[in-house]
N, C-alpha and C positions, 0 to 999 in steps of 0.2 A: 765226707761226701758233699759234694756241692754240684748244685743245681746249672745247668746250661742256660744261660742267658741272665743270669742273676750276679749282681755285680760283686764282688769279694768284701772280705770284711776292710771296714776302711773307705771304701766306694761309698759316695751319695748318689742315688737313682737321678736319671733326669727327667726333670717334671715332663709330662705331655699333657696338653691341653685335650680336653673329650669335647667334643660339641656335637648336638643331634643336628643333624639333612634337615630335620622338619622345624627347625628355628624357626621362622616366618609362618607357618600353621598356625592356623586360627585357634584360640584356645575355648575350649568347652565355657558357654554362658552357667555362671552359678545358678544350680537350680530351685526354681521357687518355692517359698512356702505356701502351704497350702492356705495360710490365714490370709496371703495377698490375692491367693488364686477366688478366693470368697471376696475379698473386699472389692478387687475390683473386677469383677461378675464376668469372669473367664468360662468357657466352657465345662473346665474340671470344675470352676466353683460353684455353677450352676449344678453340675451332676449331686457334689455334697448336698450343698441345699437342698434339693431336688428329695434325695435319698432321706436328710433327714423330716423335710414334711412329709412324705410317704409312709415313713414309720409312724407318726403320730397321726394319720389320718388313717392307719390300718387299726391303732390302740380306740381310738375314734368312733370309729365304725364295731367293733368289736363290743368295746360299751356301750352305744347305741343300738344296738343289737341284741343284748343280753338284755336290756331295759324291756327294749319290746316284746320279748321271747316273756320274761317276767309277767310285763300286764296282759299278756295276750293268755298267757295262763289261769292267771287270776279271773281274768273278765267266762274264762271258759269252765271254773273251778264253780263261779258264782252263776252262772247258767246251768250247768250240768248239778248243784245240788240247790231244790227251790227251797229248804227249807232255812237256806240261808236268808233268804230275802226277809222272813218275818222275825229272825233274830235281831235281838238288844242287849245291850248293855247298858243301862241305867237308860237314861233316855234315847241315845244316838240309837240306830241302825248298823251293826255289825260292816256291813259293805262299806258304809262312811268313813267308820273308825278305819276300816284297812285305805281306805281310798285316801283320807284325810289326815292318819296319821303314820302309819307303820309304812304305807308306799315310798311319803318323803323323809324317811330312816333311812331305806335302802337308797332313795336317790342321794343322799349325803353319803354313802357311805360307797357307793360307787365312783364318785366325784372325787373322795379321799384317793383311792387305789388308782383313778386315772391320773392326778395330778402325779400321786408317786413315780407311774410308769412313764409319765413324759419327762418328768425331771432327771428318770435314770437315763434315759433314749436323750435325752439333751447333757447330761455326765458324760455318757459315751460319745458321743459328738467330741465335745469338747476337748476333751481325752486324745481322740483322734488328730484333732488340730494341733493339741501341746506335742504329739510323738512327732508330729511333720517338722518341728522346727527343730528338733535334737538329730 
């Protein structure tokens, strides 16, 4: 059985040359990395930036917010019952020791879990940047 237009056995085909109409078409600019889009402060690289200070000004605001929420508490815990006021503890004032010591507990230990969540929020960035370049 042999094929119509196909040359026998013993024939070698004759080459033909392919070439595209669009030879002279301007070819696609390689596309940028995002770490250049940042370095040199393009609009996309503005938008990253942009998005990652947003993130840590919303983590920001959030603990700064829970601080307040905290001593606003406190300050209404220590009004609303009087008989804290004449409490002691060896010598100090109950409200001191919480003011002076246990408050700045919790501020370290707020301070811990912010840094943690920026530095995850700054991972993830980062993160984002290395997938731009693969």
């Amino acid at each position: 059985m042999s094929l119509s237009g196909l040359p026998g056995r013993g024939q070698t085909p004759k080459r033909v040359r392919v070439t595209s109409p669009r030879r002279q078409a301007a070819r696609r600019p390689p596309s940028r990395l995002l770490s250049q889009e940042i370095d040199e402060q393009t609009a996309l690289g503005e938008i990253y930036i942009d998005a990652l200070l947003e993130a840590q000004r919303r983590l920001a605001t959030r603990l700064l917010g829970g601080i307040a929420l905290l001593l606003a508490a406190t300050l209404a815990a220590f009004l609303a019952v009087p008989a804290v006021h004449g409490a002691r503890i060896g010598p100090l004032p109950v409200t001191w020791l919480w003011l002076g010591v246990a408050s700045y507990a919790l501020l370290v230990v707020a301070a811990v879990a912010y840094l943690r969540a920026t530095e995850r929020v700054e991972r993830e960035f980062i993160e984002l940047v290395r997938r731009s370049r693969s």
